[in-house]
C-alpha positions in Angstrom: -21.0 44.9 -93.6 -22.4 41.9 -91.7 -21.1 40.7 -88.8 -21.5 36.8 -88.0 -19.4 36.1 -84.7 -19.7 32.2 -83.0 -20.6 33.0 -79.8 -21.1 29.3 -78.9 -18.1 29.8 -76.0 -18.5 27.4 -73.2 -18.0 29.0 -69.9 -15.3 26.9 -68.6 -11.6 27.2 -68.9 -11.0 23.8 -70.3 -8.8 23.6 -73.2 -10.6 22.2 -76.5 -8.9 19.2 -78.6 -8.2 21.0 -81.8 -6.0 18.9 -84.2 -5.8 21.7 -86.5 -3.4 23.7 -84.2 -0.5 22.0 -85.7 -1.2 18.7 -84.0 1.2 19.4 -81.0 -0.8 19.5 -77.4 -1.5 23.0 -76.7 -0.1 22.1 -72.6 3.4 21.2 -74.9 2.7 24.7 -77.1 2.2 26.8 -74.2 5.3 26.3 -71.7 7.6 26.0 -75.2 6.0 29.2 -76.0 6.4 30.6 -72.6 10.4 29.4 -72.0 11.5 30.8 -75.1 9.7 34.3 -75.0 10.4 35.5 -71.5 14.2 35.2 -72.5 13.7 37.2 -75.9 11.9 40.1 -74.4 14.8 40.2 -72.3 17.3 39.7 -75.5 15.3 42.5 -77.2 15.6 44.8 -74.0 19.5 44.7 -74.0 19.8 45.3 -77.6 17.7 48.1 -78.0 18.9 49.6 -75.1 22.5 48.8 -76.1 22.2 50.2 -79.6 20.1 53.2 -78.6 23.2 54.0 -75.7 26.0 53.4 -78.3 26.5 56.4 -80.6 28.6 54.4 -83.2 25.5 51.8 -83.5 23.1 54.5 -83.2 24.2 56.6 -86.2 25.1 53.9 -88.2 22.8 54.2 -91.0 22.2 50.2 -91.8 21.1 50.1 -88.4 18.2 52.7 -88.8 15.9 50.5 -90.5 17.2 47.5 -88.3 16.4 50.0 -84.8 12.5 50.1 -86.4 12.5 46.5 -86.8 13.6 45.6 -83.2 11.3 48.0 -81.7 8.4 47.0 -84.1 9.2 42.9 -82.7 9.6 43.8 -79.4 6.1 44.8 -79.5 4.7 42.9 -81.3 5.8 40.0 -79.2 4.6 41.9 -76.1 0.9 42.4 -77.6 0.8 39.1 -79.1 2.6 36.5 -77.0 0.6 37.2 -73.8 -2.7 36.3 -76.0 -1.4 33.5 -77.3 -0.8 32.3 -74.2 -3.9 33.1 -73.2 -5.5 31.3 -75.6 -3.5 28.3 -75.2 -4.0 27.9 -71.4 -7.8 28.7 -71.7 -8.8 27.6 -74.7 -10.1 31.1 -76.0 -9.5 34.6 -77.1 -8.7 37.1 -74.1 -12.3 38.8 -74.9 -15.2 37.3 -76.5 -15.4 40.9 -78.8 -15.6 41.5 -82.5 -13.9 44.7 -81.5 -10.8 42.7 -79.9 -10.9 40.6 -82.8 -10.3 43.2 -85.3 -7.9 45.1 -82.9 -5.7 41.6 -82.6 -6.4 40.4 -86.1 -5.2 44.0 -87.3 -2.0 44.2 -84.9 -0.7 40.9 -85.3 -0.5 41.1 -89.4 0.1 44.4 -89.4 2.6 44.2 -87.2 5.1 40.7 -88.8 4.0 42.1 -92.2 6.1 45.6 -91.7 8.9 43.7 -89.9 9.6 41.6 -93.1 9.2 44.3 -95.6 11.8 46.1 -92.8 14.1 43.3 -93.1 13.7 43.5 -96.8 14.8 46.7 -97.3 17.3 46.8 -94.7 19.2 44.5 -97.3 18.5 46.1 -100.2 19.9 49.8 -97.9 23.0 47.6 -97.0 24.0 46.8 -101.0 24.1 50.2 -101.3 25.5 51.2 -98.4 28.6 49.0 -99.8 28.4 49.3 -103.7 27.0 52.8 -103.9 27.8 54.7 -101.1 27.7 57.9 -103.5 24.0 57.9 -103.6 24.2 59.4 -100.2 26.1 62.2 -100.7 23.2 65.2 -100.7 20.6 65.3 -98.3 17.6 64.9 -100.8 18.8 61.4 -101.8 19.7 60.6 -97.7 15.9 61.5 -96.9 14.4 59.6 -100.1 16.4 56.5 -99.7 17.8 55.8 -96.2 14.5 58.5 -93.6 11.6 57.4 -95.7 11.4 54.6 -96.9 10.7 53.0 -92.9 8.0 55.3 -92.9 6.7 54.7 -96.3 6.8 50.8 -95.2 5.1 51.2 -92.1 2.1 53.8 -93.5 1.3 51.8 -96.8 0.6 47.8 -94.4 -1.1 50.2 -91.8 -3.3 51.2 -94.8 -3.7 48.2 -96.8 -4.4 46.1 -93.3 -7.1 48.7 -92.3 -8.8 48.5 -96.0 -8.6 44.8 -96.0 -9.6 43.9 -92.3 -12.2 46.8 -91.4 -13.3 47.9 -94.6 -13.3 45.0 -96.9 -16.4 44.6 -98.1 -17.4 40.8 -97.2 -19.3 38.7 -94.9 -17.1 38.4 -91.2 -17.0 35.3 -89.2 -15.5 35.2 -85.9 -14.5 31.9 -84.1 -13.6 33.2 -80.4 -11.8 29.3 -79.9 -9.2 30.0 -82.5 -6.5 32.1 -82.4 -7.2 35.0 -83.6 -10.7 35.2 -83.9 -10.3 32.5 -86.9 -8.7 33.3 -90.1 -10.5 37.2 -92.1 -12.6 36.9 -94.5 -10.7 38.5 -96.9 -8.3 35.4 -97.4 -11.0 34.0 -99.9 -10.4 36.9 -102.1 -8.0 35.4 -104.7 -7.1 38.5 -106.1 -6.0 39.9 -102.4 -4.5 36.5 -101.5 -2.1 36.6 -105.2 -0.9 39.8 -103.9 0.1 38.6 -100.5 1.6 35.8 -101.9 4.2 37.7 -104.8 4.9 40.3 -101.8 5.6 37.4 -99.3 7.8 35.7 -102.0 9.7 38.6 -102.5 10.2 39.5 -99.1 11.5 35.6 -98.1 14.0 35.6 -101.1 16.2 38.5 -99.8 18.6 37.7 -97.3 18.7 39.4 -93.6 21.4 42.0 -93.1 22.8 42.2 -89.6 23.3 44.7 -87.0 26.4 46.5 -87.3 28.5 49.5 -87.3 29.2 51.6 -91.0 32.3 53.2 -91.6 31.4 57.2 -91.2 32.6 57.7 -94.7 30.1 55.7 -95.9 27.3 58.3 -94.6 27.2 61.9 -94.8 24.0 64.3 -93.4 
């Protein structure tokens, strides 16, 4: 593995024109990004703690996969937000480090990647949830198809981002004035990039479900 990081960082704080990033001012980017985000982590807050406190929500079962994705957001906005801002106010990564790089590279894909797959299913639970409910009658079938498949979600993108970021086999560039760290180098990989694509199609194409209580009759444990 060869490791090629730009170090060419200027010691100043001034911000660097980059028309790339979108073509909107990065002053404009930052307080937009700041004014909507200190609200949502206090959004997130209420709602987790209001599910988690009401038993009907709690032990609804289309809200299990939908409790994961919350929680999974809410931290990922809580890692990633404050280096974006970061980046946006000084004009470069938090820390010029390849092992910051790959820590934030890794979190942030990681991360969105299981909350849509989360969302994804979620739906999918929900159809049967209303058109199936029998499938749920016997504990086998409630830990194969409403336990584990959040956890099968979350291990298999915390093992395909750790093969493709870490262990991929190709030549790593770092750019420590981009967000982060500059694109991996396994995006030049068509073969990788095909996947992402037919799972991220997939994924876009099935419509949210929302937060709210099931009948009791429609779950049995």
């Amino acid at each position: 593995m060869q490791l090629n990081p730009q170090q060419n960082i200027s010691d100043n704080h001034t911000i660097p024109e980059n028309p790339n990033v979108l073509g909107i001012p990065i002053s404009i980017k930052f307080n937009i990004l700041l004014g909507v985000h200190v609200p949502s982590f206090i959004c997130y807050v209420f709602i987790i703690v209001y599910i988690l406190t009401h038993k009907n929500l709690r032990s609804a079962p289309n809200n299990y996969s939908l409790l994961f994705l919350l929680i999974l957001q809410f931290f990922g906005n809580a890692i990633n937000i404050p280096l974006l801002l970061y980046f946006y106010k000084c004009g470069r990564v938090l820390f010029n480090n390849i092992v910051f790089c790959y820590i934030w590279i890794f979190l942030d894909r990681n991360i969105w990647s299981i909350c849509i797959m989360l969302v994804a299913w979620a739906s999918f639970e929900r159809h049967i949830l209303v058109f199936y409910r029998h499938f749920f009658r016997t504990k086998w079938k409630n830990i194969c198809l409403h336990y584990a498949p959040p956890f099968i979600i979350i291990i298999y993108y915390v093992c395909y981002f750790l093969y493709v970021n870490i262990f991929y086999p190709c030549e790593r560039s770092f750019d420590f004035q981009s967000p982060l760290c500059g694109p991996p180098c396994y995006v030049f990989n068509t073969i990788i990039m095909w996947w992402e694509i037919i799972w991220i199609q997939f994924k876009t194409k099935i419509r949210p479900a929302t937060i709210r209580p099931t009948p009791p009759e429609m779950f049995v444990t």
